[in-house]
TINU-689314 format. One record per residue (C-alpha): residue number from 0; chain; z, y, x; residue in one letter. Coordinates in Angstrom, 1 decimal. Example, Ala and Ser with C-alpha at 12.3 -4.5 7.8 and 13.67 -1.06 7.14 Angstrom:
! residues 2
0 A 7.8 -4.5 12.3 A $
1 A 7.1 -1.1 13.7 S $
This chain:
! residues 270
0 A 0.3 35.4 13.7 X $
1 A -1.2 33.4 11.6 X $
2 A -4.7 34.0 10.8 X $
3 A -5.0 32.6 7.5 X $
4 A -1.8 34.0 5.9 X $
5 A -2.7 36.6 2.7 X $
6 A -3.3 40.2 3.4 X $
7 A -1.3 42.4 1.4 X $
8 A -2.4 45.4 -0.4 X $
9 A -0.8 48.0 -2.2 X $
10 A -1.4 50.3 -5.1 X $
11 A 1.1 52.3 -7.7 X $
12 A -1.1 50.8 -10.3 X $
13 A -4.6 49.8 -11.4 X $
14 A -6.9 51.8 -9.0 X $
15 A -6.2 49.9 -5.8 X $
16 A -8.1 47.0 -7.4 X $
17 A -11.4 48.8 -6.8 X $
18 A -10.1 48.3 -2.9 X $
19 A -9.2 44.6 -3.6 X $
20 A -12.7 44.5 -5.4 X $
21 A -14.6 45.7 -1.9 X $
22 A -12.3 43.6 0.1 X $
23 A -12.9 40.3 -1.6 X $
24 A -16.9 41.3 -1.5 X $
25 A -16.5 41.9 2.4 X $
26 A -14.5 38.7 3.2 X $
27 A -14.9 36.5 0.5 X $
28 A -12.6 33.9 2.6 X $
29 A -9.6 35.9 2.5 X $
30 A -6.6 35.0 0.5 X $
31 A -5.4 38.9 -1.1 X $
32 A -1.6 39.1 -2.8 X $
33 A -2.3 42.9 -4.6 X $
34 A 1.1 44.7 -5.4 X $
35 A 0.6 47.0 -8.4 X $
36 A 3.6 49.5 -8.6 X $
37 A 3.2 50.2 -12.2 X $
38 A 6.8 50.9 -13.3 X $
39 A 6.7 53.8 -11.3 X $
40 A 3.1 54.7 -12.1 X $
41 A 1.4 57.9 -11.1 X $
42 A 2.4 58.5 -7.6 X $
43 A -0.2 60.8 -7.5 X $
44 A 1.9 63.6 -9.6 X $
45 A 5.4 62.9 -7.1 X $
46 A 6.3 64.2 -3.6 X $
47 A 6.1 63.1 -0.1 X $
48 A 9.2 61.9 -0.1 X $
49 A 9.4 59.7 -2.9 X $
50 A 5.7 58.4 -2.7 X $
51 A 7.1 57.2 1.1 X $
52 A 10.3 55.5 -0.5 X $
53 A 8.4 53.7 -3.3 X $
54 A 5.5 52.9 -0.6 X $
55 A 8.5 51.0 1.7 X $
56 A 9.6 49.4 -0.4 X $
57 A 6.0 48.0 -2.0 X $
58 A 5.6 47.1 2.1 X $
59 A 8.8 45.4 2.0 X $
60 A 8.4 43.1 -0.4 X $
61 A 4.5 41.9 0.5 X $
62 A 5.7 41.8 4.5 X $
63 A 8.7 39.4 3.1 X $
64 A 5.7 37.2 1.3 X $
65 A 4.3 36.6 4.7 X $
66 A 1.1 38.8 4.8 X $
67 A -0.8 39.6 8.3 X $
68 A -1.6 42.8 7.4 X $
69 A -1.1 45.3 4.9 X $
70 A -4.3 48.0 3.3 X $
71 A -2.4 51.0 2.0 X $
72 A -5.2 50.8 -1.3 X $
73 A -4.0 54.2 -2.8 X $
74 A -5.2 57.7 -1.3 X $
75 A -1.7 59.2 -2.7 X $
76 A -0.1 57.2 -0.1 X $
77 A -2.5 56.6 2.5 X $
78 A -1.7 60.9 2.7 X $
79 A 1.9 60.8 3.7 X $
80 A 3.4 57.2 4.7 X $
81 A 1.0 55.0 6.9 X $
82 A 2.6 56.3 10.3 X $
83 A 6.3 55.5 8.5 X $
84 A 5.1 52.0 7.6 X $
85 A 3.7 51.1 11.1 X $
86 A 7.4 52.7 12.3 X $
87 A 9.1 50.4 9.8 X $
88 A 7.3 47.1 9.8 X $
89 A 5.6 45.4 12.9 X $
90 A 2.2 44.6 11.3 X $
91 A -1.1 46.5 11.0 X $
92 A -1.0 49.0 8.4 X $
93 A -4.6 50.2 7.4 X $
94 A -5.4 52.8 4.7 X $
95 A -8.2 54.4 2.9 X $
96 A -8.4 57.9 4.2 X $
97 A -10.0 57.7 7.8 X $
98 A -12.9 55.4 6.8 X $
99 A -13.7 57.5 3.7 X $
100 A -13.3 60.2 6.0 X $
101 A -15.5 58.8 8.8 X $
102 A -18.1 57.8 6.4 X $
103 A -18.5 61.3 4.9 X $
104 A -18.4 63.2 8.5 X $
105 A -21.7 60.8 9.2 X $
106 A -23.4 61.1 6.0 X $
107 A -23.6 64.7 5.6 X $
108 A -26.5 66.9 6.8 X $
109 A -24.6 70.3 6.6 X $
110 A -21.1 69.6 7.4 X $
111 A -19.8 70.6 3.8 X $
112 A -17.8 68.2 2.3 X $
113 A -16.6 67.9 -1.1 X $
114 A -13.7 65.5 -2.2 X $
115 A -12.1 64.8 -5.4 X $
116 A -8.3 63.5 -5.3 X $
117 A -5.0 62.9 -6.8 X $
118 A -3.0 66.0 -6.6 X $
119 A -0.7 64.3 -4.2 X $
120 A -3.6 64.0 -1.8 X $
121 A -5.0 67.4 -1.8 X $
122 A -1.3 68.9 -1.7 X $
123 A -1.2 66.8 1.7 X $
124 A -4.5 67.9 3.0 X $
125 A -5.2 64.6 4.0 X $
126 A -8.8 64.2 4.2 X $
127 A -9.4 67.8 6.0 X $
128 A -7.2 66.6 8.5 X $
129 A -8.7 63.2 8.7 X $
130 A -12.2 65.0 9.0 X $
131 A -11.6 66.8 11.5 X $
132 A -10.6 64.2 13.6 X $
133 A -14.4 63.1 13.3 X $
134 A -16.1 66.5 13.6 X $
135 A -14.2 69.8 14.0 X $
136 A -17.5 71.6 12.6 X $
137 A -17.5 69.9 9.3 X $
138 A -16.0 72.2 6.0 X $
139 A -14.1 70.4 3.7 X $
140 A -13.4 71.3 -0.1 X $
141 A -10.6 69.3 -2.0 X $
142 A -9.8 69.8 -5.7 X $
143 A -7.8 67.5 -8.3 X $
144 A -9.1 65.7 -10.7 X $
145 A -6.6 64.1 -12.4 X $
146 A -8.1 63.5 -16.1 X $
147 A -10.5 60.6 -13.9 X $
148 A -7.4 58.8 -14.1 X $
149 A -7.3 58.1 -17.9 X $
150 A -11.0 57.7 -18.3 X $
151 A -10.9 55.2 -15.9 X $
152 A -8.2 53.0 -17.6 X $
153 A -9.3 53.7 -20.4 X $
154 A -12.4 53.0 -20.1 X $
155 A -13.8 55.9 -21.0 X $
156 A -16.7 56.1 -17.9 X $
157 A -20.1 57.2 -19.8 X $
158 A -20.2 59.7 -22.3 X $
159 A -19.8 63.0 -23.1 X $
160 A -16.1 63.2 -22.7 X $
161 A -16.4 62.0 -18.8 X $
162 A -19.5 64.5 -18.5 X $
163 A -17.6 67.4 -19.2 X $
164 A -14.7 66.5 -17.2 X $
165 A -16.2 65.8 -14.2 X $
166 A -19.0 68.4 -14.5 X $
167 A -15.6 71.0 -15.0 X $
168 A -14.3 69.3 -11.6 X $
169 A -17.2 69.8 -9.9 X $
170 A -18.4 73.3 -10.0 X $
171 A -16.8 74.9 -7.9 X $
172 A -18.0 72.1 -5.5 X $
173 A -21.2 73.5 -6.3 X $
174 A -20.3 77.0 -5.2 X $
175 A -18.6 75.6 -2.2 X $
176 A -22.4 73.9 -1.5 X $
177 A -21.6 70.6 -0.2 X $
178 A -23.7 67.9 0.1 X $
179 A -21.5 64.9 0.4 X $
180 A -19.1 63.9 -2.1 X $
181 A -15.9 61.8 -1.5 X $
182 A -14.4 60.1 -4.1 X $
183 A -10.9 60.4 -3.0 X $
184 A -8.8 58.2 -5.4 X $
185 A -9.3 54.5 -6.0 X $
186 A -9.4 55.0 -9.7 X $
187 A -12.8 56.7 -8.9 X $
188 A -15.2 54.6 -8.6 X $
189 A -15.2 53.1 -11.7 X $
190 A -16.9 56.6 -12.6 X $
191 A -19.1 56.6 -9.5 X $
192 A -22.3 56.2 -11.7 X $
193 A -21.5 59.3 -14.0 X $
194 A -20.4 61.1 -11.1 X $
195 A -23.3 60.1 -9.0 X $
196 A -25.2 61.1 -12.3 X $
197 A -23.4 64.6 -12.7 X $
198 A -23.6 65.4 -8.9 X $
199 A -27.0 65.4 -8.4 X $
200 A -27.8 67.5 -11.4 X $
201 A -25.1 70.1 -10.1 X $
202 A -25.1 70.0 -6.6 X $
203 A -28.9 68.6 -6.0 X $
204 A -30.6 65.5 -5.9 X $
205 A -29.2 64.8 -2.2 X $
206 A -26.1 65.0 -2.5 X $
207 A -24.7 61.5 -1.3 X $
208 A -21.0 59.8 -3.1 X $
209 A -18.7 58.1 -0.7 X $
210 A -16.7 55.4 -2.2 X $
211 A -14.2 55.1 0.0 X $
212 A -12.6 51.5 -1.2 X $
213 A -15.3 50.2 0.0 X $
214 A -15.4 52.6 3.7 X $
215 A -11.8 50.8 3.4 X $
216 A -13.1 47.3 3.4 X $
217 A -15.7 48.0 5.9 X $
218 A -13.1 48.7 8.1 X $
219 A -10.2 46.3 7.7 X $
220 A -13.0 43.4 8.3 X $
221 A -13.9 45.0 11.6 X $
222 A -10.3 45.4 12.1 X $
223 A -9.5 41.6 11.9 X $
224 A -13.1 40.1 13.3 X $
225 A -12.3 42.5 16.6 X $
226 A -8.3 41.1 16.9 X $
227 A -9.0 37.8 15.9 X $
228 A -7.3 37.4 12.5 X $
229 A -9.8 36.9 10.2 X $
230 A -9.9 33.9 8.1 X $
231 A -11.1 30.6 9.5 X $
232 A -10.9 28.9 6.1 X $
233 A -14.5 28.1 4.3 X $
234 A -13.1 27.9 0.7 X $
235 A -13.2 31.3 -1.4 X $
236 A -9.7 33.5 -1.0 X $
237 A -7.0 33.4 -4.0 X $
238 A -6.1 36.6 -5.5 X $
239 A -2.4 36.8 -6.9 X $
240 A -1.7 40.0 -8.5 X $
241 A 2.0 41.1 -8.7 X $
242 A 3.2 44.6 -10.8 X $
243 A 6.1 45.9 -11.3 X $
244 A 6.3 46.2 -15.2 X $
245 A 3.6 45.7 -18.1 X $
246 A 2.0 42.1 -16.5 X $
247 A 0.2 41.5 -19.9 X $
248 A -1.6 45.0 -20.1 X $
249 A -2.1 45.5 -16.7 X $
250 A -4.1 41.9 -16.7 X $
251 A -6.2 42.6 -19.4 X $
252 A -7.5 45.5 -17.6 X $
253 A -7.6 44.5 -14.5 X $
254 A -10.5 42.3 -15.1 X $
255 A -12.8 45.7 -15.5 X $
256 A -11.6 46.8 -12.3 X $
257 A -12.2 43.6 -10.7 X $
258 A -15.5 42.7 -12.0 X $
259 A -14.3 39.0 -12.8 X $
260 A -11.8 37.4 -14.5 X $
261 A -8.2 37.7 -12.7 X $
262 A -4.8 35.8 -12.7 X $
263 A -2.0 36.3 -14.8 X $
264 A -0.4 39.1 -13.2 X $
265 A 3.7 38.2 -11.9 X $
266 A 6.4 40.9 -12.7 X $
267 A 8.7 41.6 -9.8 X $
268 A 11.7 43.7 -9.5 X $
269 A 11.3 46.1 -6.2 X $
């Protein structure tokens, strides 16, 4: 293994570059090759079976680029295919799930949990199973929210538009009385301030937001530091982002999710 080959992550689109975004904060050292399947964009709204397809074959092509590891940055997939991908490729496979899952269990006082996901993802169940791996006690309450999506590529994250629709998403959170929120898709977080906002008028001022891309990070750097493969290179990582269709648009918006300016995104054929 070599330590200083790229990790690989993996997204059907945009979103997974908030996970990219956390990674590159949490080992700045790290070279990152980001595959954006946006041909075949949403996987959210597809089954199991083809949203374990696509994700092989996303796996496929970074594993053939060399990469040490690969971070599963989409909750859609992260749901149904990371126990097929370690079957299928020998590398670690890491996802977002578990540490947004983990992350919740110990934040929250009363053991409700509220999490807003892909409809893929809360068909799945994912993130009550994963939380009950940590506590068997804690309640969790799923719902889609798919209209985050849009706002998020769009743009569209302060204003009355994203109030409405996130205050509609999160009543019946409200009812359900959690007191931690996870924010269950990648695209997320470029709402967390309005959700943050929204939740603490709704469900009360305690209420704490999990962001799991960056739960995901957390992890995959404790991950490498405790086997050994982190970086041993002192200048800053390279980002190359690869996509599947649309390079030009999916560049120009990319730099919102990213924080910075980005590469010219590559178009591959999968």
């Amino acid at each position: 293994m070599n330590r200083n080959a790229p990790l690989g992550v993996f997204d059907s689109g945009l979103g997974g570059l908030t996970v990219a975004r956390a990674l590159r904060n949490a080992m700045p050292n790290e070279h990152i090759i980001y595959l954006g399947d946006t041909a075949r964009v949403p996987y959210g709204t597809k089954g199991a079976a083809t949203v374990i397809r696509y994700a092989i074959g996303c796996a496929k092509h970074l594993v053939e680029r060399g990469v040490k590891a690969i971070v599963i940055a989409c909750n859609t997939v992260s749901a149904v295919a990371p126990e097929r991908l370690r079957v299928e490729f020998d590398l670690p496979v890491l996802s977002v799930i578990e540490p947004g899952a983990r992350a919740a269990v110990e934040a929250s006082v009363t053991g409700r949990i509220g999490v807003l996901a892909t409809t893929g993802t809360v068909a799945a169940g994912a993130y009550a199973r994963a939380v009950q791996q940590y506590s068997t006690r804690a309640e969790v309450t799923s719902l889609a929210a798919p209209l985050l999506v849009p706002l998020a590529e769009e743009g569209w994250v302060f204003g009355e538009v994203p109030n409405l629709i996130i205050d509609r998403y999160l009543l019946p959170l409200r009812d359900a009385h959690v007191d931690t929120l996870v924010l269950g898709c990648t695209h997320y977080p470029l709402l967390r301030p309005a959700i943050e906002e929204r939740a603490k008028l709704l469900l009360g001022q305690s209420v704490k937001v999990i962001d799991s891309a960056q739960s995901a990070a957390a992890d995959v750097a404790t991950f490498l530091r405790d086997r050994d493969m982190q970086s041993n290179r002192t200048d800053p990582g390279r980002l190359e982002l690869l996509v599947t269709d649309l390079p030009a648009t999916f560049s120009m918006i990319a730099s919102r999710f990213l924080g910075e300016d980005v590469p010219t995104a590559k178009q591959i054929n999968l």
